[in-house]
C-alpha positions in Angstrom: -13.6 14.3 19.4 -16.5 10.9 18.7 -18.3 10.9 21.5 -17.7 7.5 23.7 -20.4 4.9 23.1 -22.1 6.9 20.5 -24.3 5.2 18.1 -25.8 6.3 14.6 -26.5 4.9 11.2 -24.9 8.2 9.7 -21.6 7.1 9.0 -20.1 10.8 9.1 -20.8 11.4 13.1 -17.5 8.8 12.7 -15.5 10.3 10.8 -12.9 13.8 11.3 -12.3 16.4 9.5 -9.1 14.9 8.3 -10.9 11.8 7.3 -9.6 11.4 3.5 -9.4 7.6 3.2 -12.9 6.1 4.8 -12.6 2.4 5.0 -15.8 0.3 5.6 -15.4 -3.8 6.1 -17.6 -6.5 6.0 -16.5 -9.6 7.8 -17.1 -12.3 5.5 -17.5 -12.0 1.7 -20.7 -15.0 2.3 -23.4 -12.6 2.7 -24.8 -9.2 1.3 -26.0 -6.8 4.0 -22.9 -4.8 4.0 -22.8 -4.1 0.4 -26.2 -3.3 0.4 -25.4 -0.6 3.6 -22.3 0.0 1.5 -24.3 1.6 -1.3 -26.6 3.5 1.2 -24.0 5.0 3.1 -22.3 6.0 -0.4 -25.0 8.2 -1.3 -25.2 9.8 1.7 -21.2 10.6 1.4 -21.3 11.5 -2.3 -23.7 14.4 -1.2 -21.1 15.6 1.7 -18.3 15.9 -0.7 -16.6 12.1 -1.5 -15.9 11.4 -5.3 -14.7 8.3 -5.8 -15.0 4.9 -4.4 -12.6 2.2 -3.7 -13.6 -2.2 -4.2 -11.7 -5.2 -3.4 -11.7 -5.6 -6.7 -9.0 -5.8 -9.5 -7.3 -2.5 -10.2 -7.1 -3.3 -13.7 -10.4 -4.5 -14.9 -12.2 -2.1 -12.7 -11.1 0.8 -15.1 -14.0 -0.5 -17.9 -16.3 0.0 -14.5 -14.6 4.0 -14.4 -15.7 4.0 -17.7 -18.9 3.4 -17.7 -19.9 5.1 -15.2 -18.4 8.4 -16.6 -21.1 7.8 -19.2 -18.7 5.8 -21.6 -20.0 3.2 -24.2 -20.7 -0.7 -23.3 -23.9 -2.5 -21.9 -24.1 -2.9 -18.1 -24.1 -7.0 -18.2 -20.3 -6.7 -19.9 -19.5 -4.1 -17.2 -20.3 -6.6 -14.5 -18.5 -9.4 -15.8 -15.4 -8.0 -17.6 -15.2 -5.2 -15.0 -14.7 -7.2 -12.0 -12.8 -9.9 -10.6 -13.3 -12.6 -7.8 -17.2 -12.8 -9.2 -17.8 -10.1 -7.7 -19.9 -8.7 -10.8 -22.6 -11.4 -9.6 -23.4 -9.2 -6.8 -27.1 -7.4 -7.0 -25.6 -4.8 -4.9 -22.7 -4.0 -6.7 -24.6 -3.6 -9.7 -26.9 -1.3 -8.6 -24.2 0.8 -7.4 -22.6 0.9 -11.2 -25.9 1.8 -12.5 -26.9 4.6 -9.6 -22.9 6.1 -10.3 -23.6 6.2 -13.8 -27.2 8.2 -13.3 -25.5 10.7 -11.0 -22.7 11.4 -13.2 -24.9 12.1 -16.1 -25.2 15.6 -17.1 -22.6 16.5 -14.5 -18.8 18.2 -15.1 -16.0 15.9 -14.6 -14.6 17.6 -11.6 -18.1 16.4 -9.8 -18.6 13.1 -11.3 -18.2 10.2 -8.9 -14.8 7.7 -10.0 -15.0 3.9 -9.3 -11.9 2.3 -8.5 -10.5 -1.2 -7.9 -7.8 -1.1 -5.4 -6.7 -5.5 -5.3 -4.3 -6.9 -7.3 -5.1 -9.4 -9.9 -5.0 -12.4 -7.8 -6.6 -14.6 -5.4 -4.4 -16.0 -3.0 -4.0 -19.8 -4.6 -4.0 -18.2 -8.0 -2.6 -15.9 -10.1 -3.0 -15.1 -13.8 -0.8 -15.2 -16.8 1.7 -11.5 -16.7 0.9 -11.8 -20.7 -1.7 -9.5 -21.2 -0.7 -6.8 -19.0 3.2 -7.0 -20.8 1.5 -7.1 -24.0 -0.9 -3.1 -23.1 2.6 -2.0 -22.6 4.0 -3.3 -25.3 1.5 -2.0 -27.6 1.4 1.8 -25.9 5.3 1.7 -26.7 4.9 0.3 -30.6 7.2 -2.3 -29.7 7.6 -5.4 -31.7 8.7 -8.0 -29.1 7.7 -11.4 -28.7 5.3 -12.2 -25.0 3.7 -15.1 -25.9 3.4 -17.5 -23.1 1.3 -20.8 -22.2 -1.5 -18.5 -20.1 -2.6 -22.1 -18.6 1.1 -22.6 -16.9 0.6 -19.6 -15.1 -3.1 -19.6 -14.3 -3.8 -23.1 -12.7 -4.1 -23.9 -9.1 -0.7 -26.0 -8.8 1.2 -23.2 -9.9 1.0 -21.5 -6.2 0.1 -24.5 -4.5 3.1 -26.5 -5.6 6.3 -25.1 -5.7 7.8 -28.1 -8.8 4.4 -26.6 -11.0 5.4 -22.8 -10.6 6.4 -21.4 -13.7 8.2 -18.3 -11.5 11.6 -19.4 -11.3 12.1 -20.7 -14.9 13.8 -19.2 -17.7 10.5 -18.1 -19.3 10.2 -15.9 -16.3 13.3 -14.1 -16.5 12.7 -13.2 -19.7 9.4 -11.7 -18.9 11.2 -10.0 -16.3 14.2 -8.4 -18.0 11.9 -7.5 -21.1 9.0 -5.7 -18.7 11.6 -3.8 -16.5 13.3 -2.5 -19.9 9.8 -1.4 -20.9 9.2 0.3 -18.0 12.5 2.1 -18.1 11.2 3.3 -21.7 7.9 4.2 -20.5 9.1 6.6 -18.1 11.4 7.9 -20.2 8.6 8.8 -22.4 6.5 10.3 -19.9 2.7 12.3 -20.4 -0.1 13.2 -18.7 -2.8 11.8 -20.5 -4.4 8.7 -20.0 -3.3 6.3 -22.2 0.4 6.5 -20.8 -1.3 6.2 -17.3 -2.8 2.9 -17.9 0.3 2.1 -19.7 1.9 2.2 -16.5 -0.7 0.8 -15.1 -0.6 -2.1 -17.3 3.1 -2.6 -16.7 3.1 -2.7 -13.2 0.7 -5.6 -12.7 2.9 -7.5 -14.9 5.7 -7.1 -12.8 4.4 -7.6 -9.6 2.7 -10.9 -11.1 6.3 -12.2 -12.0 6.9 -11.1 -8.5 4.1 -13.3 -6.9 4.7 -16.2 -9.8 8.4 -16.1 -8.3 7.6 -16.4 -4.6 5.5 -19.6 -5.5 8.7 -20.7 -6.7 10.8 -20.4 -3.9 11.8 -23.7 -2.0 10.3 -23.0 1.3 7.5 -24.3 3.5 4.4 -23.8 2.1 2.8 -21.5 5.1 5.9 -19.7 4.6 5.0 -19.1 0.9 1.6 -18.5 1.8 1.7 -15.9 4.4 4.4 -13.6 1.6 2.1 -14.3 -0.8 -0.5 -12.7 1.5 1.9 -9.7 2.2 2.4 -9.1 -1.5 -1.2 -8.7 -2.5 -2.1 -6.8 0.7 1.3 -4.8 -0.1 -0.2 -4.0 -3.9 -3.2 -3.0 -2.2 -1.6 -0.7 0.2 0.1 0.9 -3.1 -3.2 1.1 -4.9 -5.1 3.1 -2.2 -2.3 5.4 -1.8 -2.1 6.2 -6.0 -6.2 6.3 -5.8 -5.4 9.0 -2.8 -3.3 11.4 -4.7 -5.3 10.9 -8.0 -8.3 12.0 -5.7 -6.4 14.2 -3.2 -8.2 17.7 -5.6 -11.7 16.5 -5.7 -12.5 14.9 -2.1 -12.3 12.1 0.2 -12.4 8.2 -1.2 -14.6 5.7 0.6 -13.0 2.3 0.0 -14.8 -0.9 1.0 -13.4 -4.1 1.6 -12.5 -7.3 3.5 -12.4 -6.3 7.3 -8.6 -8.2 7.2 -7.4 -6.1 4.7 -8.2 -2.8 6.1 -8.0 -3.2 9.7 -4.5 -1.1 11.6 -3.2 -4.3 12.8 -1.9 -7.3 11.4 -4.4 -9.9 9.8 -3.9 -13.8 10.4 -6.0 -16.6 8.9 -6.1 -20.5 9.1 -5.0 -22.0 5.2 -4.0 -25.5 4.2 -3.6 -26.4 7.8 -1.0 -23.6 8.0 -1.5 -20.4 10.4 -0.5 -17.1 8.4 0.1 -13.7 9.5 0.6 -10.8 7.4 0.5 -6.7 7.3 -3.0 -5.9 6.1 -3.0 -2.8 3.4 -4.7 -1.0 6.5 -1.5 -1.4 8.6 0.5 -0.2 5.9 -1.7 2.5 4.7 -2.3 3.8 8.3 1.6 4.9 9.3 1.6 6.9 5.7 -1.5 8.5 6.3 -2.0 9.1 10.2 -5.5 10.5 11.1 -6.4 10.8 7.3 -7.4 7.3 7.7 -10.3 6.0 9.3 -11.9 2.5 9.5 -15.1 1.1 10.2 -15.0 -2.6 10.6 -18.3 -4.6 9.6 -19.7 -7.3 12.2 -22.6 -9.7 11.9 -25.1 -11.5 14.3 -26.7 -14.0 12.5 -27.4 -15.2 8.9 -29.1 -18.0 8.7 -28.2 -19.3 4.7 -24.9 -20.2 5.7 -25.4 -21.2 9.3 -23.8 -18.4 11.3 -26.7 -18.6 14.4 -27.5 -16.6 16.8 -24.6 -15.3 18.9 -23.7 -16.1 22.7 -24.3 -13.0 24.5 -21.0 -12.7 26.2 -19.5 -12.7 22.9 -19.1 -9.0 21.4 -21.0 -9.9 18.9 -23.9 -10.8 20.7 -23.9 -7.6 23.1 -24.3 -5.4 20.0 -26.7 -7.3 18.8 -29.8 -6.5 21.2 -28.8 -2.8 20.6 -30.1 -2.1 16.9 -33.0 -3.0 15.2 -31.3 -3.5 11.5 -28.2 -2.0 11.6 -26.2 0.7 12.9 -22.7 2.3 13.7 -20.6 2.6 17.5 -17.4 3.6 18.5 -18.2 1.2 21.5 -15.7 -1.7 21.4 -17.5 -4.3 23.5 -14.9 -7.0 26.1 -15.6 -10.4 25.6 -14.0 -13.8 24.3 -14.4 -14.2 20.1 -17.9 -16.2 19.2 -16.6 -20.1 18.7 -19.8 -21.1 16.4 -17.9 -20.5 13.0 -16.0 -22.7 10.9 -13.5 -21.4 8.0 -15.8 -22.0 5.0 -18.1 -19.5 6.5 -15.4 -16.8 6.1 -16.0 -14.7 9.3 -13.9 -13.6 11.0 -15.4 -13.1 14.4 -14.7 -9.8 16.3 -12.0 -10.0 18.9 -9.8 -7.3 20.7 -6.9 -7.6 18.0 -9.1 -6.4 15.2 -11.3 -4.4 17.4 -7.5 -2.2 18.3 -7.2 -1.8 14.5 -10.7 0.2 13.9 -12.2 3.5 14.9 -15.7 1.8 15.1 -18.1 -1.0 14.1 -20.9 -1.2 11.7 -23.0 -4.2 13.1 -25.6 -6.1 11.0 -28.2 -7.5 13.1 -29.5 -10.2 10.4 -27.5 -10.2 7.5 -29.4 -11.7 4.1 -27.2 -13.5 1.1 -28.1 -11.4 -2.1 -31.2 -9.4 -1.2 -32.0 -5.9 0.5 
């Protein structure tokens, strides 16, 4: 049992022994502290037992990053760039992470090697990729000789989720993706191995489909906060599917800390304010949590001030700003502090201030007194 109002920077006096899936958010993606406290609180779990980690960061791509740090070949400035999406390779923190995994592995057996894993899907949520590349892995694991070319740019551009007349989803181009990647699947696991070419096969094949899947939802003729907010369930719902693979690949070697948005891991639903449209979704926490029970814990990250985007100093009534008189840097509670959300953010800030919705959805908070924008 966590003791009530308990506070520590040693993440595991907030944990149980059940803990398998640690989640740690950060509440905007603007600023750096919580990477940096990320990394930190990685290395104190990597010595306790955890063996892999899990990024908001594509599931695909991130499998070069596995590589790597398993003491494959490749220079670290490809890594960073080819390995992950939404620019998050530009981040000092999260390269120093892929170079500190890749020193602790070396010299080590496999079974104690640490394993980096991306658990998003391949999109943002106003755009998506072309399916081609991932239909084409497939198609190239099976020795297939089937035509996938496809206008990548169709697929790829802005007005193909934002406009429903641009989307390529619903046309007969689609459909014939479609029909050729379910046959392909159907193949694959008809041909099923263990090794790890037929994994990322599958892999491979999977993102495809579920980007046909996302494609055709920007197709459907319906308002566009509707199309937004299952556009938002289906990459938190990929997610939710991800972490719960990552899990059983891990389940043998120890527990997975997985870091994150704050709205994507939290219990309860996440909302958001997009294109003048308010959206509401089932975060991958809330679907991960029922599956999982007590074998899931979260630690939500919160943030007084940072001063290069212009996130001042909170009100002290706010819960932000009666943690923040209580730690000198940073530091962890299971205290969940009454009072109304902090009003002085706006939406290209990305912060999503603390309130008793998100606050029901996590088993403590990590709070960052001053956060910084790249640096330590």
């Amino acid at each position: 049992m966590l003791r009530l109002n308990h506070m520590s920077q040693d993440i595991r006096e907030f944990t149980t022994p059940f803990t398998e899936l640690l989640a740690f958010g950060e509440p905007t993606h603007r600023e750096h502290a919580h990477t940096w406290v990320r990394n930190e609180l990685f290395e104190q779990l990597a010595a306790h037992g955890y063996r892999s980690i899990a990024l908001e960061t594509c599931r695909i791509r991130a499998l070069l990053v596995d590589d790597y740090v398993q003491g494959g070949p490749g220079d670290l400035d490809t890594v960073m760039e080819e390995g992950f999406s939404h620019s998050f390779g530009q981040w000092p923190a999260n390269r120093e992470l892929v170079e500190w995994m890749r020193e602790h592995n070396s010299g080590r057996p496999a079974e104690e090697r640490l394993a980096f894993h991306g658990f998003d899907f391949q999109t943002e949520t106003t755009s998506a990729p072309s399916p081609r590349p991932y239909l084409e892995h497939a198609r190239d694991h099976l020795g297939e000789d089937v035509d996938l070319s496809t206008d990548d740019e169709m697929w790829s551009r802005d007005e193909a989720v934002l406009d429903l007349t641009k989307s390529p989803g619903l046309s007969e181009e689609a459909l014939r993706l479609r029909e050729i990647g379910v046959g392909m699947l159907r193949r694959l696991h008809g041909r099923r191995t263990l090794d790890e070419a037929w994994h990322r096969a599958e892999l491979h094949l999977t993102a495809g489909l579920e980007l046909l899947r996302y494609h055709r939802e920007c197709a459907e003729p319906n308002p566009l906060g509707v199309r937004i907010t299952r556009l938002c369930q289906i990459r938190d719902g990929v997610m939710a599917r991800n972490l719960l693979e990552i899990r059983r690949a891990e389940a043998s070697r120890g527990p997975t800390f997985v870091f994150a948005h704050n709205a994507h891991l939290q219990r309860t639903t996440s909302s958001m304010e997009m294109g003048g449209e308010r959206v509401e979704w089932f975060s991958a926490g809330a679907l991960v949590a029922p599956v999982l029970g007590d074998r899931y814990t979260v630690v939500a990250g919160t943030l007084g001030r940072n001063d290069s985007f212009g996130l001042g100093e909170p009100d002290r009534a706010t819960p932000e700003g009666q943690l923040q008189g209580r730690f000198t840097t940073w530091g962890i509670t299971n205290e969940m502090p009454v009072g109304e959300p902090r009003a002085d953010t706006s939406p290209e800030m990305g912060y999503f201030p603390l309130d008793r919705h998100l606050m029901a959805g996590v088993d403590a908070l990590l709070h960052v007194r001053v956060g910084r924008p790249v640096t330590r």
